[in-house]
VOBA-1610 file (N, C-alpha, C; in pm, whole numbers, padded with zeros to 5 digits, always signed):
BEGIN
Unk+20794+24569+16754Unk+20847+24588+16618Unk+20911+24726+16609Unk+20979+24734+16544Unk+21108+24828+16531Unk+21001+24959+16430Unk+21038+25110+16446Unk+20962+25199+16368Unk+20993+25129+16229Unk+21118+25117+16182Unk+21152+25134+16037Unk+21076+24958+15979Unk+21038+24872+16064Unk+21030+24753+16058Unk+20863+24743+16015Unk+20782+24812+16132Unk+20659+24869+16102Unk+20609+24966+15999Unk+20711+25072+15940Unk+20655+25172+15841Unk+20635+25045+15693Unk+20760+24969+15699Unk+20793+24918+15593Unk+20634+24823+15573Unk+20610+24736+15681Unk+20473+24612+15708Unk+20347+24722+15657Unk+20347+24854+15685Unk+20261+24934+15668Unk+20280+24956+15500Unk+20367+24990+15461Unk+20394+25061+15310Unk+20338+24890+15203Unk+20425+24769+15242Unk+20333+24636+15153Unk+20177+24619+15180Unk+20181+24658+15328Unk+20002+24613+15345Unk+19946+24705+15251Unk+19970+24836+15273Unk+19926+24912+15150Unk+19872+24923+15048Unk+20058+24837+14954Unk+19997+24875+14853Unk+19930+24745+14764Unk+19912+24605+14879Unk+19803+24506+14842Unk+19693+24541+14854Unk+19639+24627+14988Unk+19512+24643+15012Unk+19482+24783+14871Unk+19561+24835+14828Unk+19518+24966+14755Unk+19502+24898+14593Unk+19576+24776+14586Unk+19569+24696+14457Unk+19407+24620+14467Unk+19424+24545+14552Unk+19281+24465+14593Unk+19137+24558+14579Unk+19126+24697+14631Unk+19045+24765+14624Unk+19017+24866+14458Unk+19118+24868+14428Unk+19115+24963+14296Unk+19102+24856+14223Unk+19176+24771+14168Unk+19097+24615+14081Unk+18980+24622+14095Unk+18909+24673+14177Unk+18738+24612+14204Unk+18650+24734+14101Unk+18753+24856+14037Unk+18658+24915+14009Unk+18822+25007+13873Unk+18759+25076+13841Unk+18871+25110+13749Unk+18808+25217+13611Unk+18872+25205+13510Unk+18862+25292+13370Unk+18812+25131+13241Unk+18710+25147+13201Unk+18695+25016+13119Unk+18718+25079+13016Unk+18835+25027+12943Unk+18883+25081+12813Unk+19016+24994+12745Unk+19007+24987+12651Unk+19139+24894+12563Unk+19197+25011+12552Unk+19217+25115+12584Unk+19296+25228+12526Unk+19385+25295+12664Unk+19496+25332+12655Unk+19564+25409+12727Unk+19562+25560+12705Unk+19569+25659+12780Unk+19555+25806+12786Unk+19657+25807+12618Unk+19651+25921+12557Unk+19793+25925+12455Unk+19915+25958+12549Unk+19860+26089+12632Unk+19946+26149+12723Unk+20042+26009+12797Unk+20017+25912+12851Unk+20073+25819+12900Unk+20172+25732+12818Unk+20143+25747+12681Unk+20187+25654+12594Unk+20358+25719+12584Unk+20479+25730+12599Unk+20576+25818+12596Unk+20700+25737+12591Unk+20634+25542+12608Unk+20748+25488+12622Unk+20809+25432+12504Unk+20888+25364+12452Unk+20989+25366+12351Unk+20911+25220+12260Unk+20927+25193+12101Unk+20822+25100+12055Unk+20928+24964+12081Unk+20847+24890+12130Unk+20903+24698+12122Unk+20966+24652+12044Unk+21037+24573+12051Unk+21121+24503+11967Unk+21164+24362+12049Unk+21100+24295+11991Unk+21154+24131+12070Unk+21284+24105+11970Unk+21398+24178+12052Unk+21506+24148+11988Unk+21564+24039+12002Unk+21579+23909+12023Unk+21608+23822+12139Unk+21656+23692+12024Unk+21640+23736+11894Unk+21660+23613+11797Unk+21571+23512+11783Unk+21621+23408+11748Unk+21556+23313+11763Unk+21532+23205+11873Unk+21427+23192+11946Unk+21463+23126+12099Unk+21422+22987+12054Unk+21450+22872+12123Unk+21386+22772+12199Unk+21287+22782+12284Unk+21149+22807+12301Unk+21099+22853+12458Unk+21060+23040+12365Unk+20966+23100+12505Unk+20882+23199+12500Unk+20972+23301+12636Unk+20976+23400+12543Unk+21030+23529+12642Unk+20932+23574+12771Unk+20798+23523+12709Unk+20670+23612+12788Unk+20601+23539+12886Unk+20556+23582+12987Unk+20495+23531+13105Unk+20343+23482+13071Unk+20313+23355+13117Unk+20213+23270+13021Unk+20138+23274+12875Unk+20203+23362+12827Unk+20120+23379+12707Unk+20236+23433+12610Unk+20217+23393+12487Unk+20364+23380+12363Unk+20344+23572+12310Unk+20190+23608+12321Unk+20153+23741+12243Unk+20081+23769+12337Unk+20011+23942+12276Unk+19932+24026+12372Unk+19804+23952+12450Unk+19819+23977+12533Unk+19674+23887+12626Unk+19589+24000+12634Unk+19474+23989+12563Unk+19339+24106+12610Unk+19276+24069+12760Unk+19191+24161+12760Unk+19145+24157+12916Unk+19237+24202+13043Unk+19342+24232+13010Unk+19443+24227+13127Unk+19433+24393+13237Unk+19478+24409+13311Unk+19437+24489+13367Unk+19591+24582+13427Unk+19563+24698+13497Unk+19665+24796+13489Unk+19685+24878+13608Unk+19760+24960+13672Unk+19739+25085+13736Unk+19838+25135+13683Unk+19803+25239+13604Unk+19948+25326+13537Unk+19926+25473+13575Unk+20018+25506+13644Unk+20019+25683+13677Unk+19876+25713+13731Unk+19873+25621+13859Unk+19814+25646+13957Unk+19622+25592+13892Unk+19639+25548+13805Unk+19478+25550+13715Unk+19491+25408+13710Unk+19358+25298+13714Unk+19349+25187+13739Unk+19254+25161+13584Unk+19324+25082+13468Unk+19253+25054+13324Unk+19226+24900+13348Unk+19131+24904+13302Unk+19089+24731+13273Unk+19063+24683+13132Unk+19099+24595+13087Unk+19013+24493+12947Unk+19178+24564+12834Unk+19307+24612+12872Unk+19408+24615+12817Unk+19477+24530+12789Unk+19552+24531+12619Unk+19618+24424+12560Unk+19763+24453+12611Unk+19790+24361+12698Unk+19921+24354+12757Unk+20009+24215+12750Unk+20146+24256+12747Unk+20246+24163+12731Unk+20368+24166+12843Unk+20397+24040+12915Unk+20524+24130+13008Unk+20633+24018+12981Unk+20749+24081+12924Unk+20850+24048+12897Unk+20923+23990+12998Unk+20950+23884+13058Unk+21028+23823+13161Unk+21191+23820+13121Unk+21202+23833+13002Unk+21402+23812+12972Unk+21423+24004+13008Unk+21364+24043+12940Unk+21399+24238+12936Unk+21291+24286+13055Unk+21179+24230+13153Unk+21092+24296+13262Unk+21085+24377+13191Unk+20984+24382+13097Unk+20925+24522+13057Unk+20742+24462+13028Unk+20647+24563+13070Unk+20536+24535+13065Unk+20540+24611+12901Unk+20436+24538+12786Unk+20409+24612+12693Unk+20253+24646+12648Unk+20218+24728+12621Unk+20096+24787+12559Unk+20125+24808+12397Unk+20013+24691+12327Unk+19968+24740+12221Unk+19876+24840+12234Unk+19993+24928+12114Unk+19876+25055+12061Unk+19819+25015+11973Unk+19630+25038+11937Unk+19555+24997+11898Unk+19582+25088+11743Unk+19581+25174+11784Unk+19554+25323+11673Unk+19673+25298+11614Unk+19825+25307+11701Unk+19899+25314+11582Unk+19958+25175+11577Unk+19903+25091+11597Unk+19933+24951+11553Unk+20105+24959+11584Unk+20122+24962+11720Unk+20265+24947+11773Unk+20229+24918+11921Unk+20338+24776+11963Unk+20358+24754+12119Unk+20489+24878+12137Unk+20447+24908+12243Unk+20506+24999+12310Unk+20543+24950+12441Unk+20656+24991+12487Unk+20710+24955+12649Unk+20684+25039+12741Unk+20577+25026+12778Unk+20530+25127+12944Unk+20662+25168+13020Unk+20667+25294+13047Unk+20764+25343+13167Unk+20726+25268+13287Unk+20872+25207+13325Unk+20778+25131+13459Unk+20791+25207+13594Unk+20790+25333+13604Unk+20852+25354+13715Unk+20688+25403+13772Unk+20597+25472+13600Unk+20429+25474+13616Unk+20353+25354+13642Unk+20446+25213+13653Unk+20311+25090+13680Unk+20377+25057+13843Unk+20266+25048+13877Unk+20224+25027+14058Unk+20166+24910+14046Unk+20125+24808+13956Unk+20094+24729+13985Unk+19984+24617+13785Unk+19979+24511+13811Unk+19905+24495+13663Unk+19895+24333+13689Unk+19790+24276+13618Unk+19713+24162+13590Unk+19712+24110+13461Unk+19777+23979+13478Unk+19815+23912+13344Unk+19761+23757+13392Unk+19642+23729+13293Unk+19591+23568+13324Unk+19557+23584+13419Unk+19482+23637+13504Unk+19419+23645+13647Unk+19549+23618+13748Unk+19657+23669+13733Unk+19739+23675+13817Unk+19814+23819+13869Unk+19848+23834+13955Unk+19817+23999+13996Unk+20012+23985+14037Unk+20106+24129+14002Unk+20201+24177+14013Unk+20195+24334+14062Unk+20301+24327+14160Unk+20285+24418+14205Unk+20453+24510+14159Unk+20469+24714+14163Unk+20618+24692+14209Unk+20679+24742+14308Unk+20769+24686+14346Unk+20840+24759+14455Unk+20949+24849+14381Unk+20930+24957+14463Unk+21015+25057+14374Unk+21195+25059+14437Unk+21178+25014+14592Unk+21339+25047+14642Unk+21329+24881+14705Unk+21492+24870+14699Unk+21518+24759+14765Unk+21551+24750+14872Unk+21439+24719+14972Unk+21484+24723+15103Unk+21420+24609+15193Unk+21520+24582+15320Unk+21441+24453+15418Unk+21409+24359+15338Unk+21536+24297+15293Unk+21559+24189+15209Unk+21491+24142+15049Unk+21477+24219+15027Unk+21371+24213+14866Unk+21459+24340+14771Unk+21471+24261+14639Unk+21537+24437+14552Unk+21402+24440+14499Unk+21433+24596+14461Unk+21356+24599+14334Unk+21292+24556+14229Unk+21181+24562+14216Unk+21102+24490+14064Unk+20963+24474+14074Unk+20960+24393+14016Unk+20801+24352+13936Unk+20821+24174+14013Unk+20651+24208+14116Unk+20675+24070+14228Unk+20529+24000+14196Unk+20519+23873+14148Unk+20369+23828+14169Unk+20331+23772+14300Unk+20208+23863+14299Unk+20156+23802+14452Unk+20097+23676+14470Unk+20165+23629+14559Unk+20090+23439+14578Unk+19975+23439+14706Unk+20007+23551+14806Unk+19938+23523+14944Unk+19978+23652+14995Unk+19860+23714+15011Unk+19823+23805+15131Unk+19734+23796+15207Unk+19776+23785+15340Unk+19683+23777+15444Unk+19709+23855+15609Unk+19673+23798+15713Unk+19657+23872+15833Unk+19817+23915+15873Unk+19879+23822+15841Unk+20052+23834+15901Unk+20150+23805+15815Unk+20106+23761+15710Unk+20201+23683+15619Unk+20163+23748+15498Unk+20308+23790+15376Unk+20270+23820+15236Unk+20379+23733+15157Unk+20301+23643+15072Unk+20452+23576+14963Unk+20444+23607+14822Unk+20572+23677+14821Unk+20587+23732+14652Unk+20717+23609+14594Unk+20682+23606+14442Unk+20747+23583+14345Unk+20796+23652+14263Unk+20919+23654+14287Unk+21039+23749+14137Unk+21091+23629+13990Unk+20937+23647+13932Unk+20970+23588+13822Unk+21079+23628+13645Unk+21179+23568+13616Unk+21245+23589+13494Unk+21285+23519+13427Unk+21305+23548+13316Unk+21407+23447+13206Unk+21507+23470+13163Unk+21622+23390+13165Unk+21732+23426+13034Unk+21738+23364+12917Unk+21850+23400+12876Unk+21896+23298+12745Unk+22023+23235+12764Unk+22036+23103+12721Unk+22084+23028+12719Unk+22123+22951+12610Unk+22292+22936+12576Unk+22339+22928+12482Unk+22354+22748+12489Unk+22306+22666+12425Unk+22340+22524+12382Unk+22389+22488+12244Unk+22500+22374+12228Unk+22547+22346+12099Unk+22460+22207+12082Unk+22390+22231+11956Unk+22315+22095+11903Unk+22310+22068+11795Unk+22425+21971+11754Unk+22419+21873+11626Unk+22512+22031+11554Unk+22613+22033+11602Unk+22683+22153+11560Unk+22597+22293+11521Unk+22481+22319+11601Unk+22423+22445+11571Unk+22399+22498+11724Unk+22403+22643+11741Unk+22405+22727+11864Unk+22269+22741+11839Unk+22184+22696+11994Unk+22023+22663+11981Unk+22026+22784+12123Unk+21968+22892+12116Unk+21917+22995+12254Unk+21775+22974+12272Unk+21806+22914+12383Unk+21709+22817+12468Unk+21694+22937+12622Unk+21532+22967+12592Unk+21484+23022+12724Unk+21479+22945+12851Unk+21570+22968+12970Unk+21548+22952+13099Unk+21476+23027+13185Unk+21351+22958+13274Unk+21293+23064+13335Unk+21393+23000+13506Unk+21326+23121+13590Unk+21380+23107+13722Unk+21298+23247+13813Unk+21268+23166+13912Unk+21148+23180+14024Unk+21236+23223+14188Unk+21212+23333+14221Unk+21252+23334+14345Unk+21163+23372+14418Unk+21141+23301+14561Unk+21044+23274+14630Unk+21046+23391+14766Unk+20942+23445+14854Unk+20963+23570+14930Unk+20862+23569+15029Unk+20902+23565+15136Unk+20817+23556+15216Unk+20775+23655+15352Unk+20732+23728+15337Unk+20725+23864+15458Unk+20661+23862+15599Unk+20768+23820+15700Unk+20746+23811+15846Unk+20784+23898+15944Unk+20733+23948+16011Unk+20769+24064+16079Unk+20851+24179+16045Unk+20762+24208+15918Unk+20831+24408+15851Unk+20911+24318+15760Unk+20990+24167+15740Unk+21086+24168+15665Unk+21087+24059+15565Unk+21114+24079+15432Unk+21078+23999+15352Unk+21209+23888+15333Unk+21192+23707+15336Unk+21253+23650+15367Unk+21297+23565+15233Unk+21400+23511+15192Unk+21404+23408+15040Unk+21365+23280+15129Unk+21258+23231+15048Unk+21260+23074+15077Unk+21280+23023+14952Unk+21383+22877+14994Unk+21415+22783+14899Unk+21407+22612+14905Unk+21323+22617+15021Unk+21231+22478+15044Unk+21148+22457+15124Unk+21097+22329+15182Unk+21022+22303+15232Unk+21069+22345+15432Unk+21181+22329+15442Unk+21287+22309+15543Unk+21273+22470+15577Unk+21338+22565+15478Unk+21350+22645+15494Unk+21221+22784+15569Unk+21098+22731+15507Unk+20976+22801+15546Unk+20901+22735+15698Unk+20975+22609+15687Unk+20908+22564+15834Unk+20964+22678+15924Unk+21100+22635+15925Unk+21179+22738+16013Unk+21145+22890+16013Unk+21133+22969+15951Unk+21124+23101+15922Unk+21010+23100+16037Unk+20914+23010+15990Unk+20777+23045+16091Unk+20767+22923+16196Unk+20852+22872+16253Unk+20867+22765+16351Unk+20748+22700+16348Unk+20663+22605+16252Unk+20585+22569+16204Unk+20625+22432+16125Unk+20576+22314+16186Unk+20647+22218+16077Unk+20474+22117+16048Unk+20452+22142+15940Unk+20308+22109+15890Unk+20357+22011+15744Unk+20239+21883+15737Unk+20278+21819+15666Unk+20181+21843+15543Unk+20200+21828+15411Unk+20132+21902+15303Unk+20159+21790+15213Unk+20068+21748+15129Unk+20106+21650+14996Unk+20155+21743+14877Unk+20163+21870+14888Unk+20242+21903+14778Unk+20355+21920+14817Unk+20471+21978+14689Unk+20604+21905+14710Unk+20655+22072+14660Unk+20748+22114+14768Unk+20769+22249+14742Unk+20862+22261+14580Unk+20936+22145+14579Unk+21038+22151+14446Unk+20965+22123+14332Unk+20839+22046+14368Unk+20761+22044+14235Unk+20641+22135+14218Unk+20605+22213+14326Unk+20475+22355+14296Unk+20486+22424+14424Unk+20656+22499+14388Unk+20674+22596+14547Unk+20593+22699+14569Unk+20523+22734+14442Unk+20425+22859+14459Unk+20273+22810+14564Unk+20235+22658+14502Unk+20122+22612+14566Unk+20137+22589+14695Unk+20254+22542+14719Unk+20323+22501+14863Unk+20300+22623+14937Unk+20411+22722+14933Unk+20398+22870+14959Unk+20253+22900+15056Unk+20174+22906+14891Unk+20041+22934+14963Unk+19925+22860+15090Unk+19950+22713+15053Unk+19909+22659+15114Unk+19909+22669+15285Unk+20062+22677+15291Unk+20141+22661+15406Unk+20096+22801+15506Unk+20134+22900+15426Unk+20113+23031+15476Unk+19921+23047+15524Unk+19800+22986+15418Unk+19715+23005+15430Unk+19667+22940+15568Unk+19729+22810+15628Unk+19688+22729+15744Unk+19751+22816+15811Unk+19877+22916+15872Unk+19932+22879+15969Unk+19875+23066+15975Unk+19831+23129+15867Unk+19767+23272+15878Unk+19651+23282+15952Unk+19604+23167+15998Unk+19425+23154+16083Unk+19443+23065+16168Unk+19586+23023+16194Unk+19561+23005+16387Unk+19582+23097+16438
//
């Protein structure tokens, strides 16, 4: 493996294993530092939608969890915006969601599902906010989840209708790969395994599945 190929396999193993370990222990508090609080107040400007801007949940989800500016909070009311990628924190005290600076979140837990971010785009992955599906001995698969809006005419009225859209990532030797089927991930890992799930109908379950058999031969 190439230096720049290996620093990179080193920098994701990282910062799963540094997520996995700090989750286990943390700050128990609904409250954020004030000092941290600096980012600009919410506004779901977005009109009126068809469909939900927010990643499983319509409003703030309690319990959710954090690493902001290097400090790991647990049992926080968080919201993450999939049309604008912005994580939000209700402030309790002054009764305002606020938009976290994201350049301070390294990582956060929404519905028992864990996101991580990558800060530069490199070895095939940009930048962003990635949910982790599978980490293991050789293999890591992230998801770059978002939404737009989408303009439809119905019964002569303009209806903005949320589209979500899922891109799939798969990291093999230092380099992170797009998969977009079933076809496509055999190949990547010269692996052709037969699975009753159906990558076009639960590519995330697929994903994992696939990666979890072929990570323990």
């Amino acid at each position: 493996m190439s230096k720049p190929k290996f620093l990179l396999s080193l920098f994701f193993c990282g910062i799963l294993f540094f997520t996995e370990e700090s989750f286990s222990q943390g700050v128990d508090t609904t409250y954020l530092p004030s000092r941290l609080l600096n980012g600009k107040v919410y506004k779901q400007d977005h009109g009126s939608l068809k469909g939900d801007p927010g990643y499983l949940f319509s409003t703030f989800s309690d319990s959710c969890e954090i690493m902001y500016d290097g400090v790991y909070f647990k049992k926080v009311p968080l919201f993450y915006d999939l049309i604008k990628q912005e994580v939000i924190y209700y402030d309790v005290d002054k009764n305002l969601p606020l938009s976290l600076n994201k350049d301070l979140i390294s990582s956060f837990v929404i519905g028992g599902d864990k996101f991580i971010h990558v800060f530069s785009g490199e070895e095939g992955i940009e930048k962003g906010f990635y949910k982790v599906i599978f980490s293991g001995k050789e293999f890591e698969a992230l998801v770059a989840i978002s939404k737009s809006i989408k303009e439809n005419s119905l019964s002569n009225e303009i209806v903005n209708e949320v589209v979500a859209d899922s891109r799939h990532y798969v990291r093999v030797r230092g380099r992170f790969h797009k998969v977009t089927s079933e076809r496509a991930l055999s190949r990547l890992l010269k692996k052709d395994i037969k699975l009753d799930i159906r990558f076009k109908e639960e590519p995330e379950a697929y994903i994992k599945t696939f990666l979890s058999l072929v990570d323990h031969q």
